[in-house]
Backbone as XML, in Angstrom:
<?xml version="1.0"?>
<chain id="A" units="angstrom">
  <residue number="1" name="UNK">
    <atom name="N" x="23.778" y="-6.385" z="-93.429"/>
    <atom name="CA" x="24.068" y="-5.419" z="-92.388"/>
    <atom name="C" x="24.483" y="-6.165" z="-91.125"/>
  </residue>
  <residue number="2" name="UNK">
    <atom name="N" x="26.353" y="-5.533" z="-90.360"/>
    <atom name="CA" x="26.111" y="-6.057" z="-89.449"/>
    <atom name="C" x="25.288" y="-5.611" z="-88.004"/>
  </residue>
  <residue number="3" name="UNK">
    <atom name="N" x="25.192" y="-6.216" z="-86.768"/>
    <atom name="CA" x="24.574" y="-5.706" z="-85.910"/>
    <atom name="C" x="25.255" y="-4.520" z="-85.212"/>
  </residue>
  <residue number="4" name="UNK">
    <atom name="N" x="26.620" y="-4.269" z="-85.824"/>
    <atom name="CA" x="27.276" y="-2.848" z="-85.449"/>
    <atom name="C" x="27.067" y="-2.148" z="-86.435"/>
  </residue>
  <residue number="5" name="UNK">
    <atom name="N" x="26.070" y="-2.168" z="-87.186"/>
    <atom name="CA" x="25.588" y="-0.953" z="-88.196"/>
    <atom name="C" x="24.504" y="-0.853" z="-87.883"/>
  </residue>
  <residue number="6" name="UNK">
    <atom name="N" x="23.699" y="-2.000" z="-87.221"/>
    <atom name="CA" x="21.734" y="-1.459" z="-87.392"/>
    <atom name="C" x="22.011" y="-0.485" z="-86.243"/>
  </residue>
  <residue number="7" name="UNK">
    <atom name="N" x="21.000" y="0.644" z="-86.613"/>
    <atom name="CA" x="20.813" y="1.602" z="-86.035"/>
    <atom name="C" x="19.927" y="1.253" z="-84.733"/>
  </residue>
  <residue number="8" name="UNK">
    <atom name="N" x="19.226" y="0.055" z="-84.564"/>
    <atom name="CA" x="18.756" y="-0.557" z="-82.996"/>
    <atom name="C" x="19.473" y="-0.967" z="-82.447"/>
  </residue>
  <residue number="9" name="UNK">
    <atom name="N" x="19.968" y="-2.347" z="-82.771"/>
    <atom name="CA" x="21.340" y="-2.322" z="-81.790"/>
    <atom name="C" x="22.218" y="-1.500" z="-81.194"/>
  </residue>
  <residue number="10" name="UNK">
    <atom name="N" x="22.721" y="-0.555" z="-82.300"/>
    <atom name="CA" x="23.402" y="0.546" z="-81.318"/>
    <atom name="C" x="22.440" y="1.077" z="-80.603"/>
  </residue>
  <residue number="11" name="UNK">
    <atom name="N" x="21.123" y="1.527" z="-80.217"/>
    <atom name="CA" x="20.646" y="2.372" z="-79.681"/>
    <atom name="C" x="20.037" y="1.210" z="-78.494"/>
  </residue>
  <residue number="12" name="UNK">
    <atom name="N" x="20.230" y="-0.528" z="-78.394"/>
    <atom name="CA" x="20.190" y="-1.000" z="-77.501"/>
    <atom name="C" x="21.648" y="-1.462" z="-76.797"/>
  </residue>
  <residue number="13" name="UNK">
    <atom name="N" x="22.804" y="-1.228" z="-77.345"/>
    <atom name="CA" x="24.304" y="-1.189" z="-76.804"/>
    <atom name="C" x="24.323" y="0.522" z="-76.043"/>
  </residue>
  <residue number="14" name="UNK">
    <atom name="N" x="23.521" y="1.409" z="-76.156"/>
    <atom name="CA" x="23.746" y="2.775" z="-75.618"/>
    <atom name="C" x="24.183" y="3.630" z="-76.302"/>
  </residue>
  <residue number="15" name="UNK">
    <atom name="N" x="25.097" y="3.282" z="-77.787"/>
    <atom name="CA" x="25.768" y="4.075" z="-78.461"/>
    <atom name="C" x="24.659" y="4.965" z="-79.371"/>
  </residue>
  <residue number="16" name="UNK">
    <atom name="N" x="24.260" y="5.145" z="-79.366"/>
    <atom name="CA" x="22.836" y="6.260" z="-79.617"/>
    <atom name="C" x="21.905" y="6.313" z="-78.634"/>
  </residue>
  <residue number="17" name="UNK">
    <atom name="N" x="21.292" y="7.494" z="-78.430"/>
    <atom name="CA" x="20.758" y="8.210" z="-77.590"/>
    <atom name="C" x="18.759" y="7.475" z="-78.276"/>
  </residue>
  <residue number="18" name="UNK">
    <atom name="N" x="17.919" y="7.363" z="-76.787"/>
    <atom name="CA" x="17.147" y="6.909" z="-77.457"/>
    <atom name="C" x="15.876" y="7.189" z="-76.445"/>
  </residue>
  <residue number="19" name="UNK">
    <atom name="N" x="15.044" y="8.023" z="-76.073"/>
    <atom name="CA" x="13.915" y="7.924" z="-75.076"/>
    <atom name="C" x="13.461" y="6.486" z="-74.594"/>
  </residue>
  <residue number="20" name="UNK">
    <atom name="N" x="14.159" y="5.713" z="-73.489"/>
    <atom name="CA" x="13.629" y="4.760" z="-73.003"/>
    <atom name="C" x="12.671" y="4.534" z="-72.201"/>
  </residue>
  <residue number="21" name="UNK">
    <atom name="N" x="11.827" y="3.687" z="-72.509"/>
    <atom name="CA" x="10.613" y="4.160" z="-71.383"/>
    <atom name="C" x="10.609" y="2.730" z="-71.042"/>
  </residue>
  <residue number="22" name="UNK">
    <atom name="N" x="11.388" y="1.636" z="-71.402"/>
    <atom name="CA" x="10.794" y="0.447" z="-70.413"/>
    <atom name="C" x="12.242" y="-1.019" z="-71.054"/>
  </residue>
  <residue number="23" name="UNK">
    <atom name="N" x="12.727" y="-1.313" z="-70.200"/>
    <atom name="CA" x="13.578" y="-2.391" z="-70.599"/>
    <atom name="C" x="14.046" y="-3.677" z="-69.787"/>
  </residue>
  <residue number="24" name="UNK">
    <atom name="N" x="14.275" y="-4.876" z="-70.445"/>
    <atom name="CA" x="14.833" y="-5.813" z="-70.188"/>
    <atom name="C" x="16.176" y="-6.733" z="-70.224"/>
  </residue>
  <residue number="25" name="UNK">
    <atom name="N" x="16.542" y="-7.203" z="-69.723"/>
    <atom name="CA" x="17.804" y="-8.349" z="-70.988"/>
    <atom name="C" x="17.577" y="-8.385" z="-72.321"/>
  </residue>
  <residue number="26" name="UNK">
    <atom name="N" x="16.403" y="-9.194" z="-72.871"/>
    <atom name="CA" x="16.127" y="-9.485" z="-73.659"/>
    <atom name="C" x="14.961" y="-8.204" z="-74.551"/>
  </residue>
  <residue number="27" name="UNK">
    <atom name="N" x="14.654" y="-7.065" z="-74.336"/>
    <atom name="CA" x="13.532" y="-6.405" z="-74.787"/>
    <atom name="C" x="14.061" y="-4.699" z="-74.186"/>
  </residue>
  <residue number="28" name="UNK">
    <atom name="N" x="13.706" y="-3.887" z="-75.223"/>
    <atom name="CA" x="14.146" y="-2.619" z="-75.338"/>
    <atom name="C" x="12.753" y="-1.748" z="-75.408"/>
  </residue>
  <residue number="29" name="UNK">
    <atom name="N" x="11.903" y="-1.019" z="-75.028"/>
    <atom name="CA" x="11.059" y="-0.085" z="-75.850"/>
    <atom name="C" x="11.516" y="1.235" z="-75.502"/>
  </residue>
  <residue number="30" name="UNK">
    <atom name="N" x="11.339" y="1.912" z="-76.648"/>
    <atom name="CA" x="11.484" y="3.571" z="-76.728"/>
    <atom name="C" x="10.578" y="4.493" z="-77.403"/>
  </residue>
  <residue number="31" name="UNK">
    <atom name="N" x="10.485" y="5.748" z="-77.503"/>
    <atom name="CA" x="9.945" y="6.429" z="-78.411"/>
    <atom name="C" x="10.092" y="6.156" z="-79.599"/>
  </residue>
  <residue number="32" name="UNK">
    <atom name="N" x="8.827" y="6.448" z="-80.389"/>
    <atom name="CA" x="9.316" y="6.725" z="-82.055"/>
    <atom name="C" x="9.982" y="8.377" z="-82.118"/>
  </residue>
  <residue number="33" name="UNK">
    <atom name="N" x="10.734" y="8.486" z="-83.205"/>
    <atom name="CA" x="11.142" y="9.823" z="-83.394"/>
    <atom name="C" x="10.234" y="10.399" z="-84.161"/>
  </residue>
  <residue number="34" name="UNK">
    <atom name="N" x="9.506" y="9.802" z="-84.812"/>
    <atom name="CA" x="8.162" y="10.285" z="-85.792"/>
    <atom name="C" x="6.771" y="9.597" z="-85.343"/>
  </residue>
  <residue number="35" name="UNK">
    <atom name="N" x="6.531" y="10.153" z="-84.024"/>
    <atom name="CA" x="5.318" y="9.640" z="-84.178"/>
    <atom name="C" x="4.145" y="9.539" z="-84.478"/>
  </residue>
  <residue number="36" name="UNK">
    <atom name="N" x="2.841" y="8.931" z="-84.324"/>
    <atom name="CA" x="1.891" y="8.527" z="-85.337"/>
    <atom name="C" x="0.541" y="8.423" z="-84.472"/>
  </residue>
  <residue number="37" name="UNK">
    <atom name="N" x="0.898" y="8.318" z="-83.347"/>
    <atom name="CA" x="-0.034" y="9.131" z="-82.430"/>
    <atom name="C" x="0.418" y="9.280" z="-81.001"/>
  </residue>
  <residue number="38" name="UNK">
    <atom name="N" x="-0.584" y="9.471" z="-80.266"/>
    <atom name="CA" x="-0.416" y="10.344" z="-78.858"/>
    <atom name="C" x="0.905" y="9.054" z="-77.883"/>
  </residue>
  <residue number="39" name="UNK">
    <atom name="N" x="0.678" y="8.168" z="-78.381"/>
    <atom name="CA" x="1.584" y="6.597" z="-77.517"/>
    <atom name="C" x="2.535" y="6.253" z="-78.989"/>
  </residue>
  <residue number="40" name="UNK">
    <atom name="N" x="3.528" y="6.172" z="-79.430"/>
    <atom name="CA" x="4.102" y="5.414" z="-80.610"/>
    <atom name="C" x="5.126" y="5.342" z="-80.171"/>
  </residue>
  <residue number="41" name="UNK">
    <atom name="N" x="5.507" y="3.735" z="-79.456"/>
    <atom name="CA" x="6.965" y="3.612" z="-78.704"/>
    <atom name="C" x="7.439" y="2.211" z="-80.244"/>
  </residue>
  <residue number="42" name="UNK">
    <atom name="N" x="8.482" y="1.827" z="-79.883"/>
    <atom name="CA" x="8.973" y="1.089" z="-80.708"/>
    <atom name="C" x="9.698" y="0.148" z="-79.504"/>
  </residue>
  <residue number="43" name="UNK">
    <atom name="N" x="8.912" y="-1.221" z="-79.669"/>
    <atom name="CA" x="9.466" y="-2.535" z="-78.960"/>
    <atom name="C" x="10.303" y="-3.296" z="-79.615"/>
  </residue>
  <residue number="44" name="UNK">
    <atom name="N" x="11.931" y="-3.656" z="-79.341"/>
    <atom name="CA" x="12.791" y="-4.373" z="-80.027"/>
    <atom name="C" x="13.175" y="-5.420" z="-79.214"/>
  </residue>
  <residue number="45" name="UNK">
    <atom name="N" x="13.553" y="-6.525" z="-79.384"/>
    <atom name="CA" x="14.503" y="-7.147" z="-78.755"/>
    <atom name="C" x="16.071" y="-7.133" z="-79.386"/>
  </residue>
  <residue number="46" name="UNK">
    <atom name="N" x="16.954" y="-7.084" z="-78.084"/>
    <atom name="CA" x="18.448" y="-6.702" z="-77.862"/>
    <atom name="C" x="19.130" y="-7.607" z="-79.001"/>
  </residue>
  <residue number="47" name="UNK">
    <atom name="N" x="18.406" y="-9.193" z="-78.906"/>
    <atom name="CA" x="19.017" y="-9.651" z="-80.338"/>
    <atom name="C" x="18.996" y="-8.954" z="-81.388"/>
  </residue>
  <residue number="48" name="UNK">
    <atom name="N" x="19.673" y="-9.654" z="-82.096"/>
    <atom name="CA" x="19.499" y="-8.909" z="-84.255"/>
    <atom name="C" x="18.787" y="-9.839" z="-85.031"/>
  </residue>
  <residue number="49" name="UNK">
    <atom name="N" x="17.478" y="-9.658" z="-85.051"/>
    <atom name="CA" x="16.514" y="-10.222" z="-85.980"/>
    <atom name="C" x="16.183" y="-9.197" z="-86.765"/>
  </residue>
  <residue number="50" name="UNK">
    <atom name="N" x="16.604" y="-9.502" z="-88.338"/>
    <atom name="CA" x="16.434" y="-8.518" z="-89.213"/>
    <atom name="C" x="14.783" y="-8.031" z="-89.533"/>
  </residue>
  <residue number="51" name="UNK">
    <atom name="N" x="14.207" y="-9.235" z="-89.602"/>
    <atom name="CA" x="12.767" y="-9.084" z="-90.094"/>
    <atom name="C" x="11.671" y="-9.939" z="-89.388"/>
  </residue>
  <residue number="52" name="UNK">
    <atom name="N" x="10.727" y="-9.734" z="-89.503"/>
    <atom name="CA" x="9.721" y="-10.715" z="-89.112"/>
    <atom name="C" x="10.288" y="-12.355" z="-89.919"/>
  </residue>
  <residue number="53" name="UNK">
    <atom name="N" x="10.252" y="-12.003" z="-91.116"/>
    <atom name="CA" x="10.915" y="-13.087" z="-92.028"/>
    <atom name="C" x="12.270" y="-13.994" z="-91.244"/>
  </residue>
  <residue number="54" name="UNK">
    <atom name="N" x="12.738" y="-13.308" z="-90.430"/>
    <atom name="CA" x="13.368" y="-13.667" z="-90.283"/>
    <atom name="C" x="13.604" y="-14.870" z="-88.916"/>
  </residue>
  <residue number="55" name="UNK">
    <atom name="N" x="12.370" y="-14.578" z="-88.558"/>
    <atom name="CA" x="12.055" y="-15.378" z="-87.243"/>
    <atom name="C" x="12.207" y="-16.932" z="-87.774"/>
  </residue>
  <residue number="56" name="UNK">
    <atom name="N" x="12.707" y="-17.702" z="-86.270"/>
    <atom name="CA" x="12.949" y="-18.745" z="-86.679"/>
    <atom name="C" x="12.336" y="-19.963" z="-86.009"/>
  </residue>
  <residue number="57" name="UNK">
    <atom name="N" x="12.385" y="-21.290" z="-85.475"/>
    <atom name="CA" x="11.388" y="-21.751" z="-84.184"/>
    <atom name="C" x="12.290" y="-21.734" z="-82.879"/>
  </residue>
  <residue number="58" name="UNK">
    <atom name="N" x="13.887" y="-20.874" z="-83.489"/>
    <atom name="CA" x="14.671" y="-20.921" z="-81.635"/>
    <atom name="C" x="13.881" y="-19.863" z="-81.527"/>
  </residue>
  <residue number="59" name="UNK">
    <atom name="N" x="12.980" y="-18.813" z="-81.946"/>
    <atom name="CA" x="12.571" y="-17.584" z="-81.963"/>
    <atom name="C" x="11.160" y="-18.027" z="-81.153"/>
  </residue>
  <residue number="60" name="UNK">
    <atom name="N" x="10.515" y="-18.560" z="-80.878"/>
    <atom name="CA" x="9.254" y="-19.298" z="-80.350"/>
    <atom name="C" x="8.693" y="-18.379" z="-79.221"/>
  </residue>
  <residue number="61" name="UNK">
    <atom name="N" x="9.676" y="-19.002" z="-78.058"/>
    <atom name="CA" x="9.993" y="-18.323" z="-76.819"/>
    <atom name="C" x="10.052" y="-16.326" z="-76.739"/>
  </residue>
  <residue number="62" name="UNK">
    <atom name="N" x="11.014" y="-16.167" z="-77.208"/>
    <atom name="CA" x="11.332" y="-15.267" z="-77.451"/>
    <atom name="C" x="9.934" y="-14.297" z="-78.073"/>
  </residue>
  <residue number="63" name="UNK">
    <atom name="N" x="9.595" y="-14.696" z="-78.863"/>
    <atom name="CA" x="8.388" y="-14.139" z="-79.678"/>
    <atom name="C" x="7.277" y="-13.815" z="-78.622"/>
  </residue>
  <residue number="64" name="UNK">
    <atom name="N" x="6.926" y="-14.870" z="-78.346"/>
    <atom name="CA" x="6.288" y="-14.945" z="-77.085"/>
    <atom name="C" x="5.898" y="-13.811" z="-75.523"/>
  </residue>
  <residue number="65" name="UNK">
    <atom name="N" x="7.393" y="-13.765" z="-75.588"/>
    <atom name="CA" x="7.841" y="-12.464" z="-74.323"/>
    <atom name="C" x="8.009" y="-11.871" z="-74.830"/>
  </residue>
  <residue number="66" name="UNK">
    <atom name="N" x="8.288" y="-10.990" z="-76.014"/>
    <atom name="CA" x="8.230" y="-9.762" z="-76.683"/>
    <atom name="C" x="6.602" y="-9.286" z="-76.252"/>
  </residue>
  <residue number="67" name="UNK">
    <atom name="N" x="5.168" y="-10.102" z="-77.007"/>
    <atom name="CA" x="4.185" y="-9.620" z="-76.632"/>
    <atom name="C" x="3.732" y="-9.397" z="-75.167"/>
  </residue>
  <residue number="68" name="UNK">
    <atom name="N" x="4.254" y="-10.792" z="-74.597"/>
    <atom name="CA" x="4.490" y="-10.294" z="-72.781"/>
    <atom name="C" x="4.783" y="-8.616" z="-72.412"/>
  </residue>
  <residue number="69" name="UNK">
    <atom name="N" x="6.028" y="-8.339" z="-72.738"/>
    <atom name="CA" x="6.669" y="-7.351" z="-72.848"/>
    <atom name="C" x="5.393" y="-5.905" z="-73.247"/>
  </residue>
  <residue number="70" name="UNK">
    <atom name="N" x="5.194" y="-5.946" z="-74.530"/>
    <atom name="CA" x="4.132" y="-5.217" z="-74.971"/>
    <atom name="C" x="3.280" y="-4.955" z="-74.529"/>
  </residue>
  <residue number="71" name="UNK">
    <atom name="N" x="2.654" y="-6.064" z="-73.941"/>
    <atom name="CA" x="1.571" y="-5.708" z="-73.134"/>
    <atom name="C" x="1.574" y="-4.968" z="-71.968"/>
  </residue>
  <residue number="72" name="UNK">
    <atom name="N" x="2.890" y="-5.213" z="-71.142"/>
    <atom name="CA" x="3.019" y="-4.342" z="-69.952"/>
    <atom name="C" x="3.295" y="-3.114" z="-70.560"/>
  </residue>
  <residue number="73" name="UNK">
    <atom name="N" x="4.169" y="-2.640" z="-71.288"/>
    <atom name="CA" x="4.159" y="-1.430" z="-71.818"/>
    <atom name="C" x="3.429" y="-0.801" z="-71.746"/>
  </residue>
  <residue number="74" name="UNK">
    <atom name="N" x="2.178" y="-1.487" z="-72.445"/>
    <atom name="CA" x="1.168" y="-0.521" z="-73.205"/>
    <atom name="C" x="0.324" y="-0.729" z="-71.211"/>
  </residue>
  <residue number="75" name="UNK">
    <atom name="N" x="0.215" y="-1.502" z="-70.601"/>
    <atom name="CA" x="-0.620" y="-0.921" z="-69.194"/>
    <atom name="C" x="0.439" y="0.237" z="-68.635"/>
  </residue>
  <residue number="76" name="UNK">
    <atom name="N" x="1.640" y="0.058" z="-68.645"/>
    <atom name="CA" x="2.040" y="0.480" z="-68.095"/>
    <atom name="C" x="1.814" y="2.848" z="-68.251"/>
  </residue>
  <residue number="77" name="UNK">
    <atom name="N" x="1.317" y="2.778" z="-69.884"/>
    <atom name="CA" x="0.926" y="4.058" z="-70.942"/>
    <atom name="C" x="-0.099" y="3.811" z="-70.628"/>
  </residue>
  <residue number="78" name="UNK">
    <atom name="N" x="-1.208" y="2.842" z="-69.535"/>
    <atom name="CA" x="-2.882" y="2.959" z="-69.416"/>
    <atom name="C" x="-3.535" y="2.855" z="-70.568"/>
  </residue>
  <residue number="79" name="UNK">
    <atom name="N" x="-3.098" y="1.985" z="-71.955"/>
    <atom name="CA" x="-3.895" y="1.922" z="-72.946"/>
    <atom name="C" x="-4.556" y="0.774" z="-72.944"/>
  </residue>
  <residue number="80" name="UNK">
    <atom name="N" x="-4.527" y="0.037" z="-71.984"/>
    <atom name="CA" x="-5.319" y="-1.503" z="-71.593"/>
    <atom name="C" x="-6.478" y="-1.216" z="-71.854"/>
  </residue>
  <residue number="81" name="UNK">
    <atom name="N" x="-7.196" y="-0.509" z="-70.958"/>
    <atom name="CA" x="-8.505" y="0.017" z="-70.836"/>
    <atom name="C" x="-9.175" y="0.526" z="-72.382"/>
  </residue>
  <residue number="82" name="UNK">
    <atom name="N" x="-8.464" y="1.182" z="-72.984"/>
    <atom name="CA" x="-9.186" y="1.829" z="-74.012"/>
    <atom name="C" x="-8.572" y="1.680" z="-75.442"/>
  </residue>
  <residue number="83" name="UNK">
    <atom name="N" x="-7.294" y="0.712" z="-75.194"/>
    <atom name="CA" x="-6.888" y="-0.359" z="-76.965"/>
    <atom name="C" x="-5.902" y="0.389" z="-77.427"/>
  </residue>
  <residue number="84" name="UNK">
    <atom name="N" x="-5.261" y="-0.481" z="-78.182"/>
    <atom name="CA" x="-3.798" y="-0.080" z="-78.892"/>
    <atom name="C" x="-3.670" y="-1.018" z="-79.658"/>
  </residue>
  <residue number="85" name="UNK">
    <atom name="N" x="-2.522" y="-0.256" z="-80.431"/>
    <atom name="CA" x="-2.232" y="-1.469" z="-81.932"/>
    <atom name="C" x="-1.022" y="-1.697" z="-81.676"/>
  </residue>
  <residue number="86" name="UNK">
    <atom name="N" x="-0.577" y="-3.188" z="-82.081"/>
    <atom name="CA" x="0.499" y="-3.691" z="-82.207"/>
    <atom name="C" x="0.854" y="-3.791" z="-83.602"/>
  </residue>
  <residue number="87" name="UNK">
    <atom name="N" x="1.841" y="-3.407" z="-84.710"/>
    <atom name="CA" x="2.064" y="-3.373" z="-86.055"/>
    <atom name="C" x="3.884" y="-4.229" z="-85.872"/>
  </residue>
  <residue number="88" name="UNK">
    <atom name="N" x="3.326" y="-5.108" z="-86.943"/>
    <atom name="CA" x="5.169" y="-5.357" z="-87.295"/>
    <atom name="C" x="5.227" y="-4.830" z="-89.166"/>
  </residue>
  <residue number="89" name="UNK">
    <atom name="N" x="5.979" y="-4.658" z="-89.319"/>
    <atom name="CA" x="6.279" y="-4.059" z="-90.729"/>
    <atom name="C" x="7.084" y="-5.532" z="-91.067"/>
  </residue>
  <residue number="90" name="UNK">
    <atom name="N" x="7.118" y="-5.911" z="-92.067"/>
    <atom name="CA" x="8.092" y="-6.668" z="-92.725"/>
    <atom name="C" x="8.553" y="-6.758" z="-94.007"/>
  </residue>
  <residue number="91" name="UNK">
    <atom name="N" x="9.725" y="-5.971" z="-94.361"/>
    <atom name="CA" x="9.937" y="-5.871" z="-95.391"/>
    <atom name="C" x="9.682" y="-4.462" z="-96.222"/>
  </residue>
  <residue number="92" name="UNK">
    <atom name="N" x="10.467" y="-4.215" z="-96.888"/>
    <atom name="CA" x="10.631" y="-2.355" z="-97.480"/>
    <atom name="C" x="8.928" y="-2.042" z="-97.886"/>
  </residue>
  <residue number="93" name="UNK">
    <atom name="N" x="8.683" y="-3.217" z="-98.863"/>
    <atom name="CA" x="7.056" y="-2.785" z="-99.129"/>
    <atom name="C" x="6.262" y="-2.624" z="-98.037"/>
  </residue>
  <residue number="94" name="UNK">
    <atom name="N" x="6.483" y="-2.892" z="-97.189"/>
    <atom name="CA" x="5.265" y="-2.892" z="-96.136"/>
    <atom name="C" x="5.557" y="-1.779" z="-94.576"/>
  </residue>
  <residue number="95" name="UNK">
    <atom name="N" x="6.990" y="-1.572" z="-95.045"/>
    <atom name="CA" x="7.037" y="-0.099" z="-94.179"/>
    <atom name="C" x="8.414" y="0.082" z="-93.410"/>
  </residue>
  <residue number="96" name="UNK">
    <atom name="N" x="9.231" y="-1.382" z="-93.383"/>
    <atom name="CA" x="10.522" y="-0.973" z="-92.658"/>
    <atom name="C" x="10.911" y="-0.522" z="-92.828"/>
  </residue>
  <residue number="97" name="UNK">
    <atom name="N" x="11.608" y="0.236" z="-92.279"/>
    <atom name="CA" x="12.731" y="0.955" z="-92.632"/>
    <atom name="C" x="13.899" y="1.008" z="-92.133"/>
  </residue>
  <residue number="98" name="UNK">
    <atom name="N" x="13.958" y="0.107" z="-90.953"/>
    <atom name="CA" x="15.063" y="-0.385" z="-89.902"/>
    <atom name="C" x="15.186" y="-1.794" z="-90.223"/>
  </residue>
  <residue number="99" name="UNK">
    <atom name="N" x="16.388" y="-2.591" z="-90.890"/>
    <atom name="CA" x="16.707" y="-3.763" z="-90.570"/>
    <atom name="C" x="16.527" y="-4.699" z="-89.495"/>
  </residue>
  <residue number="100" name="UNK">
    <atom name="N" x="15.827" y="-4.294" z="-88.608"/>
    <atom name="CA" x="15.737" y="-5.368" z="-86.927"/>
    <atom name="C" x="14.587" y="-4.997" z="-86.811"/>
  </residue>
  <residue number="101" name="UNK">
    <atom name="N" x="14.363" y="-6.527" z="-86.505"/>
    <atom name="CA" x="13.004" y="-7.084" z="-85.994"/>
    <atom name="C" x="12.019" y="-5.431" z="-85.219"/>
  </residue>
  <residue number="102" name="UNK">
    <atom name="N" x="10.852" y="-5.375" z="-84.892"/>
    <atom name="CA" x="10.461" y="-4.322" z="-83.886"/>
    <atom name="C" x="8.455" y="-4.095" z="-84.496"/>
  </residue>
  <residue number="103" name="UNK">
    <atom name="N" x="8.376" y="-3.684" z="-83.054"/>
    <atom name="CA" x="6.880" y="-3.744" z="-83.165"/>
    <atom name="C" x="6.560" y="-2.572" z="-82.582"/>
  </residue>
  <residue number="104" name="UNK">
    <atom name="N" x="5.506" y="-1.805" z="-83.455"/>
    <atom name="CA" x="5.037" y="-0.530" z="-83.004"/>
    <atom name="C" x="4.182" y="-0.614" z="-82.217"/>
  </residue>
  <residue number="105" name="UNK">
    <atom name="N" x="3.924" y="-0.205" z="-81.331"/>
    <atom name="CA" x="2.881" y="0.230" z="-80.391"/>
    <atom name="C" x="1.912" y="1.056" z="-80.148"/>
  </residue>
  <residue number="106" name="UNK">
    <atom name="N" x="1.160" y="1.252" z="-80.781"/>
    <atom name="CA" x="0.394" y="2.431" z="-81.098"/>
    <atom name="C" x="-0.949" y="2.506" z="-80.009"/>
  </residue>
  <residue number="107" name="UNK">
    <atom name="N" x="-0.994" y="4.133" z="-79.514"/>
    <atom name="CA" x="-2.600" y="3.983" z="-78.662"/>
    <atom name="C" x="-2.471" y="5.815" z="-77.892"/>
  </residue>
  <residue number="108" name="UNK">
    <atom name="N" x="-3.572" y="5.901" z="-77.534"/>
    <atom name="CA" x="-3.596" y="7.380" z="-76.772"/>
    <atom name="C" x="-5.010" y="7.791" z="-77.879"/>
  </residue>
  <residue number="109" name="UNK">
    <atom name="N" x="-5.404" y="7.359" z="-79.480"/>
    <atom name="CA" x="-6.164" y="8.014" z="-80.545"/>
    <atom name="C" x="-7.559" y="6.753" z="-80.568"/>
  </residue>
  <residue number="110" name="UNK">
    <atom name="N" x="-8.085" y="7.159" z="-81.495"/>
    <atom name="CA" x="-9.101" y="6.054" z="-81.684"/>
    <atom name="C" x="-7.487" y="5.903" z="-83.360"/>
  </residue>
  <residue number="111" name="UNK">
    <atom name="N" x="-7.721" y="4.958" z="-83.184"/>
    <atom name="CA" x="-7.499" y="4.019" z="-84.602"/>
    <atom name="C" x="-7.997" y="3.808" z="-85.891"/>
  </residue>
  <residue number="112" name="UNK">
    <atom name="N" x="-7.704" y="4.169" z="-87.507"/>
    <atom name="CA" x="-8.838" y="3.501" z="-88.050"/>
    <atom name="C" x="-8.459" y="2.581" z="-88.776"/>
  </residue>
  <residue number="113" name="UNK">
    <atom name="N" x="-9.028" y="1.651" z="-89.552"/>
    <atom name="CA" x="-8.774" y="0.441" z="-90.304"/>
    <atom name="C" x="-9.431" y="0.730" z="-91.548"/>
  </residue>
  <residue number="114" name="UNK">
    <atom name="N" x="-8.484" y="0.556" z="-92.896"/>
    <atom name="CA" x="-7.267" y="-0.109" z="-92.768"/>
    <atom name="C" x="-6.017" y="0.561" z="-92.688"/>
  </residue>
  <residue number="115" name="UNK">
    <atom name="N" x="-5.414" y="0.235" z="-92.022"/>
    <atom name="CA" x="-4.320" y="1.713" z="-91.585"/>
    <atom name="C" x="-3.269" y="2.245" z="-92.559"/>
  </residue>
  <residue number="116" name="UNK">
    <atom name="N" x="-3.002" y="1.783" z="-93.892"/>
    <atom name="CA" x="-2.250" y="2.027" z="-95.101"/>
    <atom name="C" x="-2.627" y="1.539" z="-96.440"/>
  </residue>
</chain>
């Protein structure tokens, strides 16, 4: 897939419509369209990293400020105080369903474990 087909990229180029609630150069978050509880944004970065798998060690940095990123998010939704989940999916078995990299954000519920 190229990065003018994943459906994130376009929706971090603008060409799809997307509830933004927080962005960077490098880092995108939005709503989920299906969400999973009371907070379920979806954190991407603007690059095209297909998978977790796919991370590399120029990815280090980068990796890094994504959770930077996350974390303000989630203060920014007041879930500091009372916890949230960070989920990466990798790979069809385990829940992607979007080719590019992205980390769910989950919080607003109590949580339970194990979550699938």
């Amino acid at each position: 897939m190229t990065s003018a087909e994943c459906l994130f990229c376009r929706i971090a180029g603008g060409a799809v419509p997307a509830e933004v609630v927080a962005q960077t150069e490098q880092f995108l978050a939005f709503k989920d369209i299906k969400p999973h509880a009371p907070v379920h944004l979806l954190i991407i970065p603007v690059e095209h990293i297909p998978s977790l798998a796919d991370v590399t060690p120029q990815h280090t940095g980068l990796m890094g400020e994504a959770i930077q990123f996350t974390n303000r998010v989630a203060r920014q939704f007041q879930l500091a105080q009372t916890g949230y989940r960070v989920v990466v999916n990798c790979g069809e078995q385990a829940g992607q369903t979007v080719s590019h990299l992205h980390l769910h954000l989950l919080g607003g519920r109590p949580l339970r474990w194990p979550p699938g």
